[in-house]
Backbone as a printed PyTorch tensor [residue, N CA C, xyz], in Angstrom:
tensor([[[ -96.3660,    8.0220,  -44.9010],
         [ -96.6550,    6.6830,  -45.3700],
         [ -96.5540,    6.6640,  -46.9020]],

        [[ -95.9200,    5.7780,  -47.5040],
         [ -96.0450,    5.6980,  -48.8720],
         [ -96.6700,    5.0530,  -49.3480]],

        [[ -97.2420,    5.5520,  -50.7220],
         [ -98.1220,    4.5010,  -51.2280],
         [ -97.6820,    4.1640,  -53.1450]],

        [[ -97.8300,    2.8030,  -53.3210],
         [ -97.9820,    2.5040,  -54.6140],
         [ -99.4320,    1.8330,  -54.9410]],

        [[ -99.4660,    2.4160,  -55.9830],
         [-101.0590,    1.9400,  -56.9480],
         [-100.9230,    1.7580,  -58.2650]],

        [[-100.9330,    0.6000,  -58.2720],
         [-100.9650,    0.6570,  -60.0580],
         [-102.4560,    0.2380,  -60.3000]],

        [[-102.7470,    1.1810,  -61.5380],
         [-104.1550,    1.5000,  -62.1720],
         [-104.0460,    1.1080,  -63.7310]],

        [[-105.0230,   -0.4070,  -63.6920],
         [-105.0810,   -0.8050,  -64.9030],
         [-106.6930,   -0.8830,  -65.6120]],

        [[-106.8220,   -0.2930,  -66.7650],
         [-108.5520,    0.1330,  -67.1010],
         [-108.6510,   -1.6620,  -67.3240]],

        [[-109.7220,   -1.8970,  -67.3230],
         [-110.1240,   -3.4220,  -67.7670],
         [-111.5250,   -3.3340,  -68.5520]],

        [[-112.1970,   -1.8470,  -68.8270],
         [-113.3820,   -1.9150,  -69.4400],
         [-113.4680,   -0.2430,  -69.9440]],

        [[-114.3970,    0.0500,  -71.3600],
         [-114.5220,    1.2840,  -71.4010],
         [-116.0060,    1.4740,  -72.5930]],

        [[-116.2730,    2.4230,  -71.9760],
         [-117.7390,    2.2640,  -73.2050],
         [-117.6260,    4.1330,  -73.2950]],

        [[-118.8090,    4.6590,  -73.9700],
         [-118.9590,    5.9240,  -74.1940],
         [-118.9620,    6.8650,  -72.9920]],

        [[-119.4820,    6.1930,  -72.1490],
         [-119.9260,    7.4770,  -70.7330],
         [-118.9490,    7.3070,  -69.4940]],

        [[-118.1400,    5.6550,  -69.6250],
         [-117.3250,    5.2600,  -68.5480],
         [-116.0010,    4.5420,  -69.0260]],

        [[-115.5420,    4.6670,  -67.6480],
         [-113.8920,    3.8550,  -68.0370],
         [-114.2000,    2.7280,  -66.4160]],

        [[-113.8090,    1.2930,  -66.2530],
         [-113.7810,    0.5310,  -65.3470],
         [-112.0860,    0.4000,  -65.1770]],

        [[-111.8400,    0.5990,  -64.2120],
         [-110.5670,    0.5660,  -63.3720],
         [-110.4160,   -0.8220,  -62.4640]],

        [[-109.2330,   -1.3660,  -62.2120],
         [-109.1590,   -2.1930,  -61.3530],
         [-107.6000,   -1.6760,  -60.7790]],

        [[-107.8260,   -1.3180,  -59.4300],
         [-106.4360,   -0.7890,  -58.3490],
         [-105.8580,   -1.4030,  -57.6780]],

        [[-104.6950,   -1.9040,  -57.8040],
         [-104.0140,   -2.5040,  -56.9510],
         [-102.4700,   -2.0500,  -56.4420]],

        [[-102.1830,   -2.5890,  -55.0740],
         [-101.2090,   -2.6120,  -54.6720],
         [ -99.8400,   -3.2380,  -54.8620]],

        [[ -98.4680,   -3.1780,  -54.1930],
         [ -97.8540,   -3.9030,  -54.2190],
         [ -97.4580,   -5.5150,  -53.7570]],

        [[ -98.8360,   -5.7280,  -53.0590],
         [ -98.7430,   -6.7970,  -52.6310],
         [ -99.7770,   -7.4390,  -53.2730]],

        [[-100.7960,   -7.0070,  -54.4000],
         [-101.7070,   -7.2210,  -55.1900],
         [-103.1610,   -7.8160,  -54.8630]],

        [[-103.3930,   -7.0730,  -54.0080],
         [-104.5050,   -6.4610,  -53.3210],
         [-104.9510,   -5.5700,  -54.1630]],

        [[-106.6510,   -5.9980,  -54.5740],
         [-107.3580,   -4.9140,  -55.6530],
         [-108.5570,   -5.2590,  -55.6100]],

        [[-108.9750,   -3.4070,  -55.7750],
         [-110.0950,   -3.1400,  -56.0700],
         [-110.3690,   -2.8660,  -57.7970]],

        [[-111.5690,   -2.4250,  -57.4360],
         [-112.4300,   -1.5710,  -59.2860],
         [-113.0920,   -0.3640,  -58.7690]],

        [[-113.3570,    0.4840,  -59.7730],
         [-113.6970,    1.6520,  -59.6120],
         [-114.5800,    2.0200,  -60.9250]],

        [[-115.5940,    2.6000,  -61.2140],
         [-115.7340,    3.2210,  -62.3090],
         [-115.7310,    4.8340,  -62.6130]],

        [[-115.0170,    5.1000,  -63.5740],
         [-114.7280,    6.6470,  -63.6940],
         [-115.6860,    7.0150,  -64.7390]],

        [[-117.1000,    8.4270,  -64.6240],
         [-117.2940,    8.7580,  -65.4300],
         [-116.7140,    9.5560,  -66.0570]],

        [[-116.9800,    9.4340,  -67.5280],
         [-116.1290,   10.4990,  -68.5070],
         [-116.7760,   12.4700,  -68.9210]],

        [[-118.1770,   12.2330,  -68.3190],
         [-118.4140,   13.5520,  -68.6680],
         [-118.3720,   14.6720,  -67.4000]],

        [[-118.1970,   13.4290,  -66.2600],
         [-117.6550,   14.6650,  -65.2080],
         [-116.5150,   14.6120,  -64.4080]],

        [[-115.7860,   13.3260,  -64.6710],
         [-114.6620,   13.1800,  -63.9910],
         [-114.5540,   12.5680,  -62.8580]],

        [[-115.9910,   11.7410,  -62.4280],
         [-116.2610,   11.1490,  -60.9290],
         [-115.6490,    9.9830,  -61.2010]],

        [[-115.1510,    9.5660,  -59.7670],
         [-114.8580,    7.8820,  -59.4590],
         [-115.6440,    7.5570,  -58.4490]],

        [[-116.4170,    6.2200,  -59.0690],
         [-117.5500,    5.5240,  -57.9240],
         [-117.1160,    4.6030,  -57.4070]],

        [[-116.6310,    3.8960,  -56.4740],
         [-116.1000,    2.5850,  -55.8070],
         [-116.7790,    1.7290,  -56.2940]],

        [[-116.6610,    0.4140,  -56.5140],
         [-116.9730,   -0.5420,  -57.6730],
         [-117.0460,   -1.8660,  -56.1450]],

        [[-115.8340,   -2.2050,  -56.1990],
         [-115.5290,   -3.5880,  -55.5710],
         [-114.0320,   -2.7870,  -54.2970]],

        [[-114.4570,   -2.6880,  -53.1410],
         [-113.4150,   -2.5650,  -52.1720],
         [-111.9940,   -3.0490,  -52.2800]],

        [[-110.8860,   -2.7420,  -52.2140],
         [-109.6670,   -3.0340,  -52.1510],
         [-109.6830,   -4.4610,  -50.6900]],

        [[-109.4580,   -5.6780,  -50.2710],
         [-109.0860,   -5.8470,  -49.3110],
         [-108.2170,   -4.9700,  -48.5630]],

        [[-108.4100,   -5.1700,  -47.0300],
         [-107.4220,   -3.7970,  -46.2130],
         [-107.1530,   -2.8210,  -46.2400]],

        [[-108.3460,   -1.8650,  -46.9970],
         [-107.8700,   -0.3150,  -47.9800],
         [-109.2710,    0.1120,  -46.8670]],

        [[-109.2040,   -0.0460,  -45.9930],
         [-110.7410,    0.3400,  -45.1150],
         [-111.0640,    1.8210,  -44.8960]],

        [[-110.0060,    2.4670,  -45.1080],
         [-110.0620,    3.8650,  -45.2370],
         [-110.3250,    4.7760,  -46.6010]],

        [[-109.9940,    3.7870,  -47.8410],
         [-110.7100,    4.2430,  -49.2200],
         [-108.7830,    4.6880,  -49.6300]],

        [[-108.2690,    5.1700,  -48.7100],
         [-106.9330,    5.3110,  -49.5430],
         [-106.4660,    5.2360,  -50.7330]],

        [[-106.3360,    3.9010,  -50.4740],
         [-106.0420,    4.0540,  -52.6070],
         [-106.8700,    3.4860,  -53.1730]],

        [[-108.5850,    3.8630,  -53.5450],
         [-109.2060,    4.0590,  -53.9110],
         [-108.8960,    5.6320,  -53.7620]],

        [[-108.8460,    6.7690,  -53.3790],
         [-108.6260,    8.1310,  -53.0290],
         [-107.4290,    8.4970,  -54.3700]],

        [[-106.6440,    7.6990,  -54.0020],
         [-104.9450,    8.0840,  -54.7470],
         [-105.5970,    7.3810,  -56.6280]],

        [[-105.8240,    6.3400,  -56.4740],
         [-106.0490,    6.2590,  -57.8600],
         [-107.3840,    6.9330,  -58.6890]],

        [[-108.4790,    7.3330,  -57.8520],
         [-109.4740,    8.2180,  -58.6090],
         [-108.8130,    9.9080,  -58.8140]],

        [[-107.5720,    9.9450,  -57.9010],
         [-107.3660,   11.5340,  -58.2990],
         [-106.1130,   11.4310,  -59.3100]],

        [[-105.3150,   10.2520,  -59.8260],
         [-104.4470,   10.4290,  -60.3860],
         [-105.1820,    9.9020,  -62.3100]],

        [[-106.6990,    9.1570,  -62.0790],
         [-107.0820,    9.5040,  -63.3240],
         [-107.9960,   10.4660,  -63.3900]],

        [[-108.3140,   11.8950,  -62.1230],
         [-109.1690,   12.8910,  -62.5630],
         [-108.1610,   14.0520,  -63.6990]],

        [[-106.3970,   13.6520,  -62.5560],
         [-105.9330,   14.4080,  -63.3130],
         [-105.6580,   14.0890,  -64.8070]],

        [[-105.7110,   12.5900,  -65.6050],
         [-105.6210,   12.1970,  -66.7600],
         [-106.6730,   12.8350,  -67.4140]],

        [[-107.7150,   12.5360,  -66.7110],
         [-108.8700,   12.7350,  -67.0530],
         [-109.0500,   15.0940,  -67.9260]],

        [[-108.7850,   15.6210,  -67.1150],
         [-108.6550,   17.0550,  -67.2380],
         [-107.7220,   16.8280,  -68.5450]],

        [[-106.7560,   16.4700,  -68.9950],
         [-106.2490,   16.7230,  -70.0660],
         [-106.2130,   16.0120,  -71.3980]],

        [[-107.8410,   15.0900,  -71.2210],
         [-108.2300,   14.4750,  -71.6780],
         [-108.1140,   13.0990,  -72.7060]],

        [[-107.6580,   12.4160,  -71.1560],
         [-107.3500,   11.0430,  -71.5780],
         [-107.7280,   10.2610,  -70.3060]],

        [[-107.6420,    8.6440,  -70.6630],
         [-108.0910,    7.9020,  -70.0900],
         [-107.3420,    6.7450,  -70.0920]],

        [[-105.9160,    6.6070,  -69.6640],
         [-104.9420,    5.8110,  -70.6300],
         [-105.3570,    4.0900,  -69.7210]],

        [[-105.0750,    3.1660,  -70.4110],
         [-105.2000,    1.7420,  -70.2820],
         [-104.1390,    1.7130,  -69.3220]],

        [[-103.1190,    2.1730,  -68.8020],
         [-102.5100,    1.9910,  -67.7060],
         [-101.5860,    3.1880,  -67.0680]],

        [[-101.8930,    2.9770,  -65.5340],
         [-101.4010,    4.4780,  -65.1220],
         [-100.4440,    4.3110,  -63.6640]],

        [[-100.1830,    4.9350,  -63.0310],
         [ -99.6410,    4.1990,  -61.2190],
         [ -99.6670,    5.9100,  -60.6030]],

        [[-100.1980,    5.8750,  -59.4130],
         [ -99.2750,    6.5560,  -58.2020],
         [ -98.2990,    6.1960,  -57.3890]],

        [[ -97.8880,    6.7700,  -57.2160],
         [ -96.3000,    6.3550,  -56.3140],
         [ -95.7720,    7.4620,  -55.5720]],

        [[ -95.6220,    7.4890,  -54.4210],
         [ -95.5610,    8.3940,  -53.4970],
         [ -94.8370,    8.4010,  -52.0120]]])
C-alpha cells in the first residue's frame, strides 16, 4: 500500500513542535512532537486514518529529522 503525507509544522515553542498531517486527498490530522525526547503525541485524529498510519509515517519521518537535529517547517513521506 502506498502512502503520501505531507507534514507541515503550524506551531513551535522551546520544548515542542505542533504538526498538522495530511494526505493526498487532504485529510488531516495534528500531532505534537517533543523536542527533548523525540516523542509524537496524537493531537487531533486524521479522518479515516483509524489505524494511526499516517500518524505512524509522519511521527517517524520527523523522529528521523529530529536525531539530526532539526525540526524543519515542512517535510513529506512518500512511499
Amino acid at each position: 500500500m502506498a502512502f503520501y503525507v505531507k507534514i507541515t509544522k503550524t506551531f513551535e515553542d522551546s520544548v515542542s513542535a505542533t504538526y498538522r498531517f495530511e494526505d493526498s486527498a487532504h485529510c488531516a490530522g495534528t500531532l505534537k512532537f517533543s523536542k527533548p525526547d523525540g516523542q509524537a503525541a496524537l493531537l487531533t485524529p486524521m479522518p479515516g486514518d483509524e489505524h494511526g498510519y499516517h500518524f505512524d509515517r509522519a511521527a517517524a519521518k520527523l523522529r528521523k529529522h529530529w536525531k539530526r537535529g532539526e525540526l524543519p517547517d515542512f517535510t513529506e513521506w512518500a512511499s
